[in-house]
C-alpha positions in Angstrom: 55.8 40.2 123.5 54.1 43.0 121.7 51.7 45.0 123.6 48.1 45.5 122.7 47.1 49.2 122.2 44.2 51.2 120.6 44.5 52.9 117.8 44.9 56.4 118.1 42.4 58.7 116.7 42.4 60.7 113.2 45.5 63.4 113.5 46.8 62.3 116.8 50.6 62.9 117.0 52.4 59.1 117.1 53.5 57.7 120.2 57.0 59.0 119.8 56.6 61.9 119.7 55.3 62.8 122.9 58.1 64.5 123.9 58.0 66.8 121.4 60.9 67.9 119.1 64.3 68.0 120.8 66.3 71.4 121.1 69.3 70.2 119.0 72.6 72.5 118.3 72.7 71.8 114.8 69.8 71.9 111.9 67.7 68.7 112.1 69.0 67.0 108.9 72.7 67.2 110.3 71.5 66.1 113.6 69.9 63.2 111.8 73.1 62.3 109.9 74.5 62.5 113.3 72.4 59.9 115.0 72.8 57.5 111.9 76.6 58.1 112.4 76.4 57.1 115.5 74.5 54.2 114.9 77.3 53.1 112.7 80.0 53.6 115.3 78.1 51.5 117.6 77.0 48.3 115.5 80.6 48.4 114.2 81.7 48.5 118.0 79.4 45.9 119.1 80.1 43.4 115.7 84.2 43.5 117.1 83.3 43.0 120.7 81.0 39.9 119.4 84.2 38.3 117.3 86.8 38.8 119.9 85.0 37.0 122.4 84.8 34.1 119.5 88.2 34.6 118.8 90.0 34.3 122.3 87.3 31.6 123.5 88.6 29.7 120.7 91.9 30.1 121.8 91.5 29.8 125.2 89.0 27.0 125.3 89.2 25.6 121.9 86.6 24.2 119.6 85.7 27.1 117.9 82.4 26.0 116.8 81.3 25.4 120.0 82.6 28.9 121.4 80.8 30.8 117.8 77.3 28.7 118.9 77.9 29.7 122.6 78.2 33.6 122.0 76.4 33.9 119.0 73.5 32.5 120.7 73.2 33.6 124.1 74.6 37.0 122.7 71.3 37.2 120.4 69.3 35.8 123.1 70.4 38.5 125.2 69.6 41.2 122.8 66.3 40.4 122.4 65.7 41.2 126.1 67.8 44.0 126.4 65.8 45.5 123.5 62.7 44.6 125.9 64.3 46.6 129.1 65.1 48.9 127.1 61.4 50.2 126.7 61.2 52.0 130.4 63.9 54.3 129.2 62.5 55.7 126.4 60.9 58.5 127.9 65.1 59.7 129.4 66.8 58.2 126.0 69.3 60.4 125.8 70.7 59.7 129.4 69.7 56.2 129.1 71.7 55.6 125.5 74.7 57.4 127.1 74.6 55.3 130.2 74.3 52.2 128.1 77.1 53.0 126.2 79.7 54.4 128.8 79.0 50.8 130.1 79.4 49.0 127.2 82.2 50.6 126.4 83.6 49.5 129.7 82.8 45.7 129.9 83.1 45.1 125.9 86.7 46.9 125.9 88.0 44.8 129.4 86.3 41.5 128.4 89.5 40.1 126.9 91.5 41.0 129.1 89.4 39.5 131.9 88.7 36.3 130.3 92.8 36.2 129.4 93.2 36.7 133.3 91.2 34.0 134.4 92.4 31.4 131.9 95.4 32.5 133.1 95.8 32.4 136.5 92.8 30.3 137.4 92.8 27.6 134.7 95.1 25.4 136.5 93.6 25.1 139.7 90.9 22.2 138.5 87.8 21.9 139.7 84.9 24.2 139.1 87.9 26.8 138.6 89.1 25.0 135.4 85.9 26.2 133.8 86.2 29.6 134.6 86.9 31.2 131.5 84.0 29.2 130.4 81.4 30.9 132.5 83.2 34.0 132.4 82.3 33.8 127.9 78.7 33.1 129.0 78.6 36.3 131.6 80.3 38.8 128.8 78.2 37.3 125.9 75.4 37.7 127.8 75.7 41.4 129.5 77.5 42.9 126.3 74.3 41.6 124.3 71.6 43.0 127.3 73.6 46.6 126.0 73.3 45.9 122.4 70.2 45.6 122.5 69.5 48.4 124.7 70.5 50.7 122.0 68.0 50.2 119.2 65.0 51.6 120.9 66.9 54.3 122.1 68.3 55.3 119.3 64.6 54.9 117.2 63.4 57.3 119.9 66.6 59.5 119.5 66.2 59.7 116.0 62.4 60.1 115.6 62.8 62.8 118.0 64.6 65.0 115.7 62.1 64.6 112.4 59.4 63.1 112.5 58.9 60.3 110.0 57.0 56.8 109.8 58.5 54.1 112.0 59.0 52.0 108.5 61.2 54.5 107.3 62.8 55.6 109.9 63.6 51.1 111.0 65.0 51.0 107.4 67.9 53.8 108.2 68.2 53.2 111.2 69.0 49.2 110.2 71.3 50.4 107.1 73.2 52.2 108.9 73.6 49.5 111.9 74.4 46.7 109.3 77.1 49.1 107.3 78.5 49.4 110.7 78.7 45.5 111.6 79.9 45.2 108.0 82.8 47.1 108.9 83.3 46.0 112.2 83.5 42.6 111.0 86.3 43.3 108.1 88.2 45.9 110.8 88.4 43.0 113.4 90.5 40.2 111.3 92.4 42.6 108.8 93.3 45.9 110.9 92.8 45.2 114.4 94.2 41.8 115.4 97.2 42.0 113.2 98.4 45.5 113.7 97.2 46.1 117.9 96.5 42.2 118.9 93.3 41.0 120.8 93.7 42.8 124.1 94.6 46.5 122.5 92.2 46.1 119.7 89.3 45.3 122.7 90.5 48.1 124.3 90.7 50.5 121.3 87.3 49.7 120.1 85.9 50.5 123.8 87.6 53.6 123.4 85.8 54.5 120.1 82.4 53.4 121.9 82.8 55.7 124.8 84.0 59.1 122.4 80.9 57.9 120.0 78.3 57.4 122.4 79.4 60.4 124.8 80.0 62.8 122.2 76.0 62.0 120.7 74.4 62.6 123.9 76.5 65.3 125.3 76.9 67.1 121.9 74.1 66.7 120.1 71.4 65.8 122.7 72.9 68.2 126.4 69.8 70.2 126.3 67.7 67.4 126.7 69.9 66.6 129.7 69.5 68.1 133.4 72.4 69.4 134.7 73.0 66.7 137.0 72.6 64.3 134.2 74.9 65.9 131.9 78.0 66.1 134.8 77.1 62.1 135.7 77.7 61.2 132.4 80.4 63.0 131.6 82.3 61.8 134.5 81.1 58.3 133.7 82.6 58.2 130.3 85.6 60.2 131.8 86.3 57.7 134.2 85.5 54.9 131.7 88.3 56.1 129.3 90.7 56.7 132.1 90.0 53.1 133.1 90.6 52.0 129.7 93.6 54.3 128.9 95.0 52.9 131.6 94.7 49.3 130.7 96.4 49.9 127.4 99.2 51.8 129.0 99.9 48.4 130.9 98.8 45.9 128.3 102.1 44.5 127.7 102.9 44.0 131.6 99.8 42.1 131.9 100.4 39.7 128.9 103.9 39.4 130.5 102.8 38.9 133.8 99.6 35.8 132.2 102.1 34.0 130.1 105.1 33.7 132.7 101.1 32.8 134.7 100.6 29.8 131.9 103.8 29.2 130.7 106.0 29.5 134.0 109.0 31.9 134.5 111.1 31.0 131.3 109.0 32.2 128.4 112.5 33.0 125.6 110.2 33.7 122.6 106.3 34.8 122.4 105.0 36.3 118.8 101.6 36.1 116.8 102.4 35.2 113.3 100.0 35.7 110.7 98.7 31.9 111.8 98.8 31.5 115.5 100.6 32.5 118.5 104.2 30.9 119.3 105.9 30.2 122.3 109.1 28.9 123.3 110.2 28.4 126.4 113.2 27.1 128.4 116.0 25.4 126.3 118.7 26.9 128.2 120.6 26.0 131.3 119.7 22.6 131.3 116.0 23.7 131.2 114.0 21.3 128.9 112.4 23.0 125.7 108.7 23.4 125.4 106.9 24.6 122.2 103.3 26.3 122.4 101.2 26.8 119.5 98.1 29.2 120.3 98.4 27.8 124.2 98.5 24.2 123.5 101.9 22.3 124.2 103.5 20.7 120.6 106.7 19.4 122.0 108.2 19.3 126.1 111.9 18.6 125.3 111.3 16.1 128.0 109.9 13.2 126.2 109.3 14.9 122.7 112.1 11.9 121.3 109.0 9.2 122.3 106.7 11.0 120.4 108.8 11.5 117.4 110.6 8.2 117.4 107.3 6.6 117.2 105.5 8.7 114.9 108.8 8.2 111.9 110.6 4.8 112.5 108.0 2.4 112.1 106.8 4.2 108.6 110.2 3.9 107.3 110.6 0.5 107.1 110.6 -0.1 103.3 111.7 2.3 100.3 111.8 6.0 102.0 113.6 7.2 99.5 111.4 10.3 99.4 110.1 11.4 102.2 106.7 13.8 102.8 106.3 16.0 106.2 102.7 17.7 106.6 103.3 19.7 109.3 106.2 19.6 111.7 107.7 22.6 111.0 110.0 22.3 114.7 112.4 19.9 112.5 112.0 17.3 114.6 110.0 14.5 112.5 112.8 15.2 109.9 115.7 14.7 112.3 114.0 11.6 112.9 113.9 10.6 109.3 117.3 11.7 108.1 118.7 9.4 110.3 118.1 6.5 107.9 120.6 5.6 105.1 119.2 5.8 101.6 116.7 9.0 102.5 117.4 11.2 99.3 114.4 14.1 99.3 112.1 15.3 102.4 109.8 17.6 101.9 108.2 19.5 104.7 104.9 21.3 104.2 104.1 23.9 107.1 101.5 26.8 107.3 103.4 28.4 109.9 106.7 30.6 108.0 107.9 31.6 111.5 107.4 28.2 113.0 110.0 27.2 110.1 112.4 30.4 111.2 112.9 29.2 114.7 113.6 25.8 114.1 116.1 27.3 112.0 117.6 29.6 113.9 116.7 29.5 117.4 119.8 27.7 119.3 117.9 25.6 121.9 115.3 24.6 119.0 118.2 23.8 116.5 120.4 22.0 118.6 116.8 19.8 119.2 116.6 19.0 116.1 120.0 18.0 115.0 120.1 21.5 112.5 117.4 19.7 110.2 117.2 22.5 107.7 120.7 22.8 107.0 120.7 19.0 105.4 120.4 20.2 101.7 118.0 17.1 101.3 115.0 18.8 103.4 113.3 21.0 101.2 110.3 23.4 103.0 107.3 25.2 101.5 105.2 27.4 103.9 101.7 26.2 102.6 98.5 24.3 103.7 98.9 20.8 103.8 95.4 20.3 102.0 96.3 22.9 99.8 99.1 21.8 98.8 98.7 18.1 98.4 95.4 18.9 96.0 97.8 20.2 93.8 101.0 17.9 94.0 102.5 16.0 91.2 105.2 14.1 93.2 104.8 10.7 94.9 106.3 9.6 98.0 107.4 6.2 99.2 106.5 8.0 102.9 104.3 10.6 104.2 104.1 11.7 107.8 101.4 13.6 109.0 102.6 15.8 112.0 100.0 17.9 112.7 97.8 18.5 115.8 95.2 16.5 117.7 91.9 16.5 116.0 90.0 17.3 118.6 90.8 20.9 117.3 88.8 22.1 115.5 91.1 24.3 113.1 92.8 20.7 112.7 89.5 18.4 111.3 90.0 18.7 107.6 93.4 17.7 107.9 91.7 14.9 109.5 88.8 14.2 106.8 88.4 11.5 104.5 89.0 14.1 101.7 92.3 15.1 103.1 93.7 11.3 103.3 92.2 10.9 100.0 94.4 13.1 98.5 97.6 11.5 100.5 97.0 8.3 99.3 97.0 9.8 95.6 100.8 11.3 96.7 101.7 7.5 97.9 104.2 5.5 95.3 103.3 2.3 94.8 104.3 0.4 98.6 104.4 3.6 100.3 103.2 4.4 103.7 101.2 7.2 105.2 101.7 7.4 108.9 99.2 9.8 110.8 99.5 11.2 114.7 95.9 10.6 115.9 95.6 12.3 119.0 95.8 10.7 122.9 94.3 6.9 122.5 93.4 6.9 126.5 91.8 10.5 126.5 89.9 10.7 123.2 89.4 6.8 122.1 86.6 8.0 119.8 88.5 10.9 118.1 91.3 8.6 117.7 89.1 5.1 116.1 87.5 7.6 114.0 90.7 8.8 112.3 91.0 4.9 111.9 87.4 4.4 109.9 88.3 8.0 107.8 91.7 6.6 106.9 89.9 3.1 106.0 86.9 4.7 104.3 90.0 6.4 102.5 90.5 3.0 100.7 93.8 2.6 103.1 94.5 -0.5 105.4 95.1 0.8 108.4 97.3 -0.5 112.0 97.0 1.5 114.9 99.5 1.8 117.6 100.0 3.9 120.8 103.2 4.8 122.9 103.1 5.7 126.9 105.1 7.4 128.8 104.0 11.3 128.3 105.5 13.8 130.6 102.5 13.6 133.0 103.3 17.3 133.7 101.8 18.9 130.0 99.1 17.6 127.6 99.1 18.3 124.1 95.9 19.5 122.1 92.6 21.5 123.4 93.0 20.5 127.1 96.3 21.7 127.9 97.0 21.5 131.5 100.5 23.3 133.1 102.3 21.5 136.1 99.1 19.7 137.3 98.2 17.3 134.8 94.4 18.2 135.5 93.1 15.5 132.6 97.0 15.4 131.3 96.4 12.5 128.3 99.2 9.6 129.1 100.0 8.6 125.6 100.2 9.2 121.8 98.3 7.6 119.7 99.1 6.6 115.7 97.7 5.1 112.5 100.1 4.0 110.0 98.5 3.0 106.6 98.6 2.1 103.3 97.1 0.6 100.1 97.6 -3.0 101.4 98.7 -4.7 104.9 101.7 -3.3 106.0 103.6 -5.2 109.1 103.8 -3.0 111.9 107.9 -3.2 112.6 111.0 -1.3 113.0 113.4 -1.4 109.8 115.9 -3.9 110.2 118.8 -1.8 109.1 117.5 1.7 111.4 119.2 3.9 113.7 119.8 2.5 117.2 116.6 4.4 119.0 116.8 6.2 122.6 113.2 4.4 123.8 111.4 2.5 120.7 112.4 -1.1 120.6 110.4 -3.9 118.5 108.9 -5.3 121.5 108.3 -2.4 123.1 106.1 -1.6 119.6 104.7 -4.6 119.2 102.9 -4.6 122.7 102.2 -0.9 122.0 100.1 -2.7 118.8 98.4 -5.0 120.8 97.3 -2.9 123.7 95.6 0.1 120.6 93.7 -3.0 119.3 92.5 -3.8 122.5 90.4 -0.5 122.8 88.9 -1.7 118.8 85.0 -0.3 119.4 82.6 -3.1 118.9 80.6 -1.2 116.3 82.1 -0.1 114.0 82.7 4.2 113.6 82.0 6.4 110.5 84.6 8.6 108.7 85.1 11.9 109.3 84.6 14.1 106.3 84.8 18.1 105.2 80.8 17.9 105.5 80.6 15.8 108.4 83.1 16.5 110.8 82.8 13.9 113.6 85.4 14.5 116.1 84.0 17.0 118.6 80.9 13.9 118.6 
């Protein structure tokens, strides 16, 4: 709310400058460049802390658009009325901009960590507990946006107070100099700081550049404006601050150690970022099934992955498969399934993920899974974007299997839009088949019937079918639960389509399967078209993504 005033009379000095000019160390124009610099430091400081609370919610939590609204919004929200409470400290803003950001620095640089170590050791305990790292976004967007916008009207009165100048003039540098700093912020975050120090170090780092920026302002340029007492609080607050934060980076890698053996149990073998997503493999040896993660969510549990898999490829390959398409499925696995039948000449597997593709190729426990898929000289692999890709294909295929993840993620719905099928159909020779995974059946029936309207508003006929029997013990897709099966989905659901009615059947002349049996899939049929909506769903498309609805 904007407070009514009088206007002061004829030659009256403006409001801000009741305090008079402040005793600086340096000549006011270099102290001005100073306090812009700082400015800069800050909004670029504040612009990373903003995107790596998107960035691990997204991870953590999933549905990225939801986690963007939830910080973006309460984050501005919060802003606004830290700009507001800001307004009793204008009269002490030097002490009250270094207090701000020793603490900013402090909860913006541990806020990864601490949501990490609640999704980690909390997220499995259901209950109100399972939303932890939920609440815990909420808190963090909303304190580290109370200190954002504490330091605008500070810094407006630190600035005016070293040369006086019009508050329009001195709100238009003071906001260039802000939204340079957010601009770099925002390009440091992606292209420097997750890739080269990770999201935990990079959190850290940054808080470490907020405390040294906002210290060194206040106690540099701004100590005489400081009582004694003040100066020492501070600069044992920012002293402690970066020990805290040194000290966190020091042990970094034992706490990411120490959270995935926390998620993924004791037998984590491999854990890397690639330039995608984050990998995980673990157990595969002594007897110890195999489980894939892909940025925390399970792909594959070596105990029942064969279920999956043998439903996904058998029933597509009954007809001509003499070349085969794989989007996705970079573990090998859908095309050890699919070089088991005579007559397959060509498979081409299409995967984002390069270092997905070099452990399946070379990792013993994940080769041995899949039968050493990518030594077949028939299986041909390009690291690419399945959309990408198929917009600019000139090859048909008699089958295409789409291998990708549940589309309740939201990184995952244009491989799930009417667009994307679109262009599959147009890769489908004549009495081809297209066989999509759609996601759990009894967890997500609307996710999954709406991949069946987007294939069918695709111009594909479409039968859906669902296999039981998941490992109750691990859930594939945004709602990954560990060991307790907290809202674990039972089955796997799938749509196989094409441009006319295709029966729904194993091949006559298949491999003998470990679980699959015709009767077994026929049933499987009948109970997916039991769940049929009554009305009927729209398609999902690149505009109109619908499966979050």
């Amino acid at each position: 709310m904007i407070e009514p005033h009088a206007p002061a009379p004829p030659g009256a000095p403006p409001p801000w400058s009741v305090q008079g000019q402040a005793r600086l160390p340096v000549r006011p124009g270099v102290g001005r460049f100073l306090v812009l610099a700082g400015v800069f430091v800050c909004a670029a400081c504040g612009l990373v802390y903003e995107l790596e609370l998107v960035a691990l919610a997204s991870y953590l939590i999933g549905d990225s658009v939801t986690q963007a609204s939830v910080v973006l919004s309460v984050m501005v929200f919060a802003m606004g009325v830290g700009s507001l409470a800001a307004k009793r400290l204008r009269p002490r803003a030097a002490a009250g901009f270094g207090a701000v950001e020793a603490a900013l620095a402090l909860v913006g640089g541990c806020s990864a960590m601490a949501l990490y170590a609640v999704f980690a050791w909390t997220g499995g305990w259901g209950g109100l507990w399972a939303d932890g790292s939920r609440w815990l976004l909420v808190a963090f967007s909303l304190a580290i946006g109370l200190l954002i916008g504490a330091e605008v009207p500070l810094l407006m009165e630190l600035i005016q107070r070293i040369r006086r100048q019009d508050p329009g003039g001195a709100v238009a540098d003071l906001f260039a100099a802000d939204y340079v700093g957010a601009l770099v912020g925002g390009l440091a975050f992606p292209f420097l700081l997750l890739p080269l120090l990770g999201q935990l170090t990079g959190a850290l780092l940054t808080g470490t550049v907020n405390a040294v920026a906002g210290g060194a302002l206040v106690l540099g340029l701004f100590r005489k404006d400081l009582t004694r007492r003040a100066r020492w609080t501070l600069l044992v607050a920012n002293v402690v601050v970066l020990g805290l934060l040194a000290s966190a980076a020091v042990l970094v890698d034992d706490f990411e150690r120490a959270a995935r053996h926390a998620v993924y149990g004791g037998d984590v073998r491999v854990a890397l970022r690639s330039g995608v997503q984050e990998v995980v493999l673990a157990g595969g040896t002594r007897g110890r099934p195999l489980h894939l993660f892909l940025d925390g969510r399970l792909r594959f549990s070596g105990r029942d992955e064969h279920r999956y898999h043998e439903a996904l490829v058998h029933p597509a390959m009954n007809g001509p498969h003499a070349r085969v398409l794989i989007l996705g499925g970079g573990d090998g696995l859908a095309a050890r399934e699919v070089l088991r039948h005579p007559g397959v000449r060509r498979v081409d597997v299409v995967e984002i993920d390069a270092d997905v593709v070099r452990l399946a190729r070379r990792d013993a426990a994940l080769t041995a899974l899949n039968h050493h898929a990518y030594d077949d000289p028939r299986v041909h692999e390009v690291t690419a974007d399945a959309f990408t890709w198929l917009r600019g294909a000139a090859s048909t295929y008699d089958v295409v299997v789409s291998d990708l993840p549940d589309p309740g993620i939201t990184a995952s719905t244009k491989l799930y839009s009417q667009e994307f099928y679109g262009l599959a159909r147009r890769v489908l020779a004549p009495g081809g088949r297209l066989v999509v995974h759609a996601g759990p059946l009894a967890g997500r029936q609307r996710a999954f019937w709406t991949v069946d309207a987007t294939l069918r508003a695709a111009g594909l006929r479409t039968t859906p079918y669902r296999v039981a029997g998941r490992d109750s013990g691990f859930a594939a897709g945004p709602d990954r639960t560990i060991g307790g099966s907290v809202g674990a989905p039972g089955d796997w659901g799938f749509v196989l389509a094409a441009r006319s009615p295709e029966p729904l059947r194993l091949p006559a002349s298949g491999p003998r399967l470990r679980t699959l049996t015709r009767a077994a899939l026929a049933a499987d049929a009948l109970a997916a078209d039991r769940s049929r909506p009554h009305r009927p769903l729209a398609p999902s498309t690149l505009v109109h993504p619908r499966y979050s609805e």
